[in-house]
N, CA, C and O of each residue as an XYZ file, in Angstrom:
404
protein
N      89.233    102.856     97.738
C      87.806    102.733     97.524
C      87.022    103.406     98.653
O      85.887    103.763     98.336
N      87.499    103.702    100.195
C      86.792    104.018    100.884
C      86.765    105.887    101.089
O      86.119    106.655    101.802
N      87.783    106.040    100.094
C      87.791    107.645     99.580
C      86.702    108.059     99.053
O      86.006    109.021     99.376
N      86.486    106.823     97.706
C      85.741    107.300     96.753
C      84.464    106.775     97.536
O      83.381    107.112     97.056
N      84.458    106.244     98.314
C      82.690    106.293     98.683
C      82.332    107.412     99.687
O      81.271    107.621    100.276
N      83.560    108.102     99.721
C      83.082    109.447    100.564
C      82.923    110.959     99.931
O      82.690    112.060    100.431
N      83.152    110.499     98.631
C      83.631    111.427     97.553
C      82.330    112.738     97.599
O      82.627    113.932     97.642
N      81.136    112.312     97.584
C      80.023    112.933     97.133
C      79.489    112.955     98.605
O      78.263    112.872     98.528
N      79.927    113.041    100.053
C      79.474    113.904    101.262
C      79.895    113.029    102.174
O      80.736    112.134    102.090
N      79.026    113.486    103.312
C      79.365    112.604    104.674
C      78.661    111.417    104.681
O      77.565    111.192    104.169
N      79.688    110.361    105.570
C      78.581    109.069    106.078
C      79.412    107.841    106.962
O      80.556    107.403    107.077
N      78.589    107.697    107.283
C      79.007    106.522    108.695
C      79.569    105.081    107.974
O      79.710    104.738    106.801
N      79.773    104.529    109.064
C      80.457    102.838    108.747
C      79.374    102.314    107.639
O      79.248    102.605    106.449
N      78.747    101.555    108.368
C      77.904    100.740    107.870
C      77.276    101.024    106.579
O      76.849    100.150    105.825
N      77.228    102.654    106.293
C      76.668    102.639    104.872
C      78.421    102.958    104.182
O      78.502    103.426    103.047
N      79.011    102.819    104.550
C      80.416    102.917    103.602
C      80.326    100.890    103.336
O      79.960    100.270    102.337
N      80.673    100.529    104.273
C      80.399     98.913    103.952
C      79.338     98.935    103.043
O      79.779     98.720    101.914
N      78.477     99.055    103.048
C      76.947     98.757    101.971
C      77.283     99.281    100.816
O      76.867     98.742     99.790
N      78.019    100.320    100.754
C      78.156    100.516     99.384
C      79.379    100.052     98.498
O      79.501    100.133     97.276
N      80.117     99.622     99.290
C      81.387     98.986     98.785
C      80.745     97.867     98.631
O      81.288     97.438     97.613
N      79.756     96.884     99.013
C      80.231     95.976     99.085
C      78.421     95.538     97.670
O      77.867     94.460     97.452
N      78.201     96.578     97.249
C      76.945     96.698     96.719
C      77.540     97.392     95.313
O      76.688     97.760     94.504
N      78.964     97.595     94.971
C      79.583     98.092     94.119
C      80.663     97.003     93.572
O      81.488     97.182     92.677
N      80.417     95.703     94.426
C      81.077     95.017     93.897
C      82.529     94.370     94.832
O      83.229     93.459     94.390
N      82.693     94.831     95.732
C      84.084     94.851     96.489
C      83.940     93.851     97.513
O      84.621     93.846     98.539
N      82.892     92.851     97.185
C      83.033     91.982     98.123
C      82.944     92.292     99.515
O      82.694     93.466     99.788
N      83.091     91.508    100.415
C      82.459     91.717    102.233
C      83.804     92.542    102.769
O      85.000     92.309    102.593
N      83.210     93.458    103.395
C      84.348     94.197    104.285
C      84.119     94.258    105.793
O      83.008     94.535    106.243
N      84.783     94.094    106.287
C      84.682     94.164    108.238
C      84.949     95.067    108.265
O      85.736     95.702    107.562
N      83.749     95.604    109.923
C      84.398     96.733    110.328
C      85.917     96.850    111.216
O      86.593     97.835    111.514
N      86.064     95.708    111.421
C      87.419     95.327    111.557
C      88.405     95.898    110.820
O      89.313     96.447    111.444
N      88.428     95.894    109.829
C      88.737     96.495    108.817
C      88.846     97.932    108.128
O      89.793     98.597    107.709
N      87.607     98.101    108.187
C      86.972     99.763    107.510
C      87.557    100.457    108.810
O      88.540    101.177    108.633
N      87.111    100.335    109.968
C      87.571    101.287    110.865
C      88.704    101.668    111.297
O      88.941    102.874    111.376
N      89.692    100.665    111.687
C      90.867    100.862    111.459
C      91.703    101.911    110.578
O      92.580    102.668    110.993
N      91.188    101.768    109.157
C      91.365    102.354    108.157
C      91.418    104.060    108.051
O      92.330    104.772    107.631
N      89.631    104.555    108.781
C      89.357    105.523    108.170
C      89.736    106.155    109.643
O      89.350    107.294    109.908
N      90.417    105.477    110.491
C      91.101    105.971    112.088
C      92.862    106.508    111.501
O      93.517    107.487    111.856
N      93.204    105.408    110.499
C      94.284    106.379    109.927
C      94.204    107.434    109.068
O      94.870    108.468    109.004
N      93.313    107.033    108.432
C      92.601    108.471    107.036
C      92.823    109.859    107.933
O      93.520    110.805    107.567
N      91.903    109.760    109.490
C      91.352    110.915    110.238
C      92.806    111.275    110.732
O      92.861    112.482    110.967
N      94.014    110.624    110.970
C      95.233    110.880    111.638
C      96.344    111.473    110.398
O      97.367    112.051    110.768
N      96.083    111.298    109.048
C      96.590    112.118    108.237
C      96.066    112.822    107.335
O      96.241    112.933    106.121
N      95.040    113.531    108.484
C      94.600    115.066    107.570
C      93.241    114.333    106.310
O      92.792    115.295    105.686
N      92.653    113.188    105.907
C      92.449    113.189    104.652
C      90.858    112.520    104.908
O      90.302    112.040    103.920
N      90.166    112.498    106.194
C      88.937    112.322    106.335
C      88.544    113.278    107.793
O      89.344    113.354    108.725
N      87.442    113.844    107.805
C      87.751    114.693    109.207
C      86.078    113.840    109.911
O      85.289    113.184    109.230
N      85.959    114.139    111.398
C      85.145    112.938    111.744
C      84.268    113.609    112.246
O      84.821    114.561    112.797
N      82.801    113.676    112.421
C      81.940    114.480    113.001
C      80.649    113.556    113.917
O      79.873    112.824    113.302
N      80.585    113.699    115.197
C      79.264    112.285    115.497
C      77.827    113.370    115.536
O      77.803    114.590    115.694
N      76.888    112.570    115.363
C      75.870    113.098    115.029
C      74.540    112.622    115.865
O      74.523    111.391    115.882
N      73.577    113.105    116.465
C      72.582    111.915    117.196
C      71.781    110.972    115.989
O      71.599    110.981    114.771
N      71.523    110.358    116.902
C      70.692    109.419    116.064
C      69.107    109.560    116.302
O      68.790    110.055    117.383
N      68.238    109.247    115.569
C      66.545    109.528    114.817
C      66.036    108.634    116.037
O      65.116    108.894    116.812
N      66.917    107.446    116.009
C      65.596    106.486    116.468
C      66.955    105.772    117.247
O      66.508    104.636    117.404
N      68.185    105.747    117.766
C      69.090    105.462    118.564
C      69.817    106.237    119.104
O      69.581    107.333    119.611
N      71.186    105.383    118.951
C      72.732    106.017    119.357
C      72.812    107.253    118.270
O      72.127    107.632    117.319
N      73.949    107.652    118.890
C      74.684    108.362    117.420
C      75.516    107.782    116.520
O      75.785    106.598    116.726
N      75.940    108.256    115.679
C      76.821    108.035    114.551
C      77.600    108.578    114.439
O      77.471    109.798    114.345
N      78.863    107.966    114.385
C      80.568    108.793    113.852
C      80.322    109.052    111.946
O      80.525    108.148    111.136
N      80.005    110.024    111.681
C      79.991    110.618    110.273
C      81.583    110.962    109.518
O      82.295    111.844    109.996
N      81.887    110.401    108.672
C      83.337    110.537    107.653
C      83.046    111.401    106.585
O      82.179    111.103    105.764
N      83.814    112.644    106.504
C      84.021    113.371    105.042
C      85.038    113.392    104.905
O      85.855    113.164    105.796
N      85.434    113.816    103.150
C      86.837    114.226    102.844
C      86.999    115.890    103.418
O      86.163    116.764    103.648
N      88.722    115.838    103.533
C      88.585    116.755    103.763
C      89.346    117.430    102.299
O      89.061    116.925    101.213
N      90.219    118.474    102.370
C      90.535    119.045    100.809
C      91.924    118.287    100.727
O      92.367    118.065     99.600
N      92.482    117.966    101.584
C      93.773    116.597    101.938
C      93.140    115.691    101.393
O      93.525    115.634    100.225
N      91.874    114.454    101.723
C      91.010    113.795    100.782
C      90.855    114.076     99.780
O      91.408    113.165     99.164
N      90.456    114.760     99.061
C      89.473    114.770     98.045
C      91.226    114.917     96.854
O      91.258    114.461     95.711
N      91.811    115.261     97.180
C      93.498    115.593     96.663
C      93.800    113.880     96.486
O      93.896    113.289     95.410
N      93.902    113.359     97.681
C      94.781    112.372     96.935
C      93.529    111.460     97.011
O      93.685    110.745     98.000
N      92.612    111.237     96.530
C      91.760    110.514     95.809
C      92.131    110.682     94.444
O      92.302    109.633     93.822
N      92.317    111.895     93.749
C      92.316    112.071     92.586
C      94.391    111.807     92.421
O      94.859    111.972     91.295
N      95.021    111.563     93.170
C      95.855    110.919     92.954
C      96.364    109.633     93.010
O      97.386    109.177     92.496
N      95.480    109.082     93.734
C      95.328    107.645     93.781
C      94.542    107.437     92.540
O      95.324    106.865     91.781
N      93.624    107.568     92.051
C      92.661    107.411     90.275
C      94.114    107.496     89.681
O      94.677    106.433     89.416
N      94.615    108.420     89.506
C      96.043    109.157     88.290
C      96.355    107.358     88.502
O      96.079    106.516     87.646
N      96.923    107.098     89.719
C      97.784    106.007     89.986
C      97.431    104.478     89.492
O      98.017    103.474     89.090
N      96.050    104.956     89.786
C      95.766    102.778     89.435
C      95.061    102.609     88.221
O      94.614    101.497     87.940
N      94.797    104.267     86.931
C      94.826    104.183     85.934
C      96.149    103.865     85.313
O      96.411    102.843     84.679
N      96.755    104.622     85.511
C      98.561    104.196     84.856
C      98.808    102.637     85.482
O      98.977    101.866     84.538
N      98.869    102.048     86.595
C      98.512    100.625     86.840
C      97.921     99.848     86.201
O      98.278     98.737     85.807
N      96.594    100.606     86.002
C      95.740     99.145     84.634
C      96.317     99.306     83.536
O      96.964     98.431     82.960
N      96.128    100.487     83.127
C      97.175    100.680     81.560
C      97.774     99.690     81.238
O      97.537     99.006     80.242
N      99.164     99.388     82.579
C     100.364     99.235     82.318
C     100.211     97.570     82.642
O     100.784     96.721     81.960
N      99.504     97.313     83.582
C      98.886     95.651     83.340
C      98.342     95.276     82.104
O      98.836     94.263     81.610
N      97.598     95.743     81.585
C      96.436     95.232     80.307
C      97.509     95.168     79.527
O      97.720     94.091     78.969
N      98.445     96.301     79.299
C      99.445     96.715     78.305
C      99.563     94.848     77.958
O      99.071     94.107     77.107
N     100.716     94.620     79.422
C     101.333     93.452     79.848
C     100.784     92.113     79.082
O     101.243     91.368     78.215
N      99.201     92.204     80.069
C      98.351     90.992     79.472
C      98.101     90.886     78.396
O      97.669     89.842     77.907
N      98.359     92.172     77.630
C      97.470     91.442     76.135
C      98.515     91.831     75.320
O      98.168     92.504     74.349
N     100.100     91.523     75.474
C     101.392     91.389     74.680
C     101.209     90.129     74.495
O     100.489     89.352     75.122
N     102.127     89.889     73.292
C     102.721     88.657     72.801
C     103.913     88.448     72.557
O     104.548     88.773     71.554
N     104.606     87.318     74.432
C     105.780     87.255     74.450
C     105.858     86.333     73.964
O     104.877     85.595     73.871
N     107.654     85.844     73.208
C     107.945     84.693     73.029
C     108.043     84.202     74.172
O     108.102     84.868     75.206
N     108.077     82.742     74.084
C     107.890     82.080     75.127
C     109.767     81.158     74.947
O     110.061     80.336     74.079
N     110.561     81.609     75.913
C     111.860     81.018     75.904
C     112.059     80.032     76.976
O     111.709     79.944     78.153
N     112.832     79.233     76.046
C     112.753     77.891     76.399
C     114.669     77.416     76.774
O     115.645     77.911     76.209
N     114.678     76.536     77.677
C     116.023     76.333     77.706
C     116.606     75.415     76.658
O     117.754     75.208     76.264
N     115.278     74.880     76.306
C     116.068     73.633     75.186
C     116.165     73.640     73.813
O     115.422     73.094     72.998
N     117.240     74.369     73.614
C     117.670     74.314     72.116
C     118.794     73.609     71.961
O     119.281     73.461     70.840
């Protein structure tokens, strides 16, 4: 998810949290997020740029890079064939076996 909120340009922590969490994904720490997009930047698949700030500090800015934007669209391939293959699951009708016959 923190691919796809980088999908369409650059942007810092706090608006990656806001939008994850304004899309539905529940509360995220930067505890969390950063960690994350510190491994993203260590295999090629977010590149990191800081920027000044208007009215503060600066900002560490996240884009994909063409390593990103690649396996985003292989991760989608992946957790479509995942739901598929769940829903498939959930909405079968197993017998239900029993030991006592």
């Amino acid at each position: 998810m923190t691919l796809r909120a980088l999908e369409h340009g650059p942007s810092y922590g706090y608006a990656i949290i806001t939008e994850l969490e304004a899309s539905g994904m529940g509360a995220v720490k930067g505890g969390t997020l950063y960690p994350l997009l510190t491994r993203y930047e260590s295999a090629g698949l977010v590149a990191v740029e800081w920027r000044p700030g208007e009215a503060g500090p600066g900002r560490k800015f996240f884009s994909l890079t063409e390593s990103g934007h690649r396996e985003l669209e292989r991760m989608r391939e992946e957790w479509a064939r995942f739901t598929t293959i769940s829903n498939d699951y959930l909405a079968s009708v197993r017998a239900v076996r029993t030991d006592e016959q």
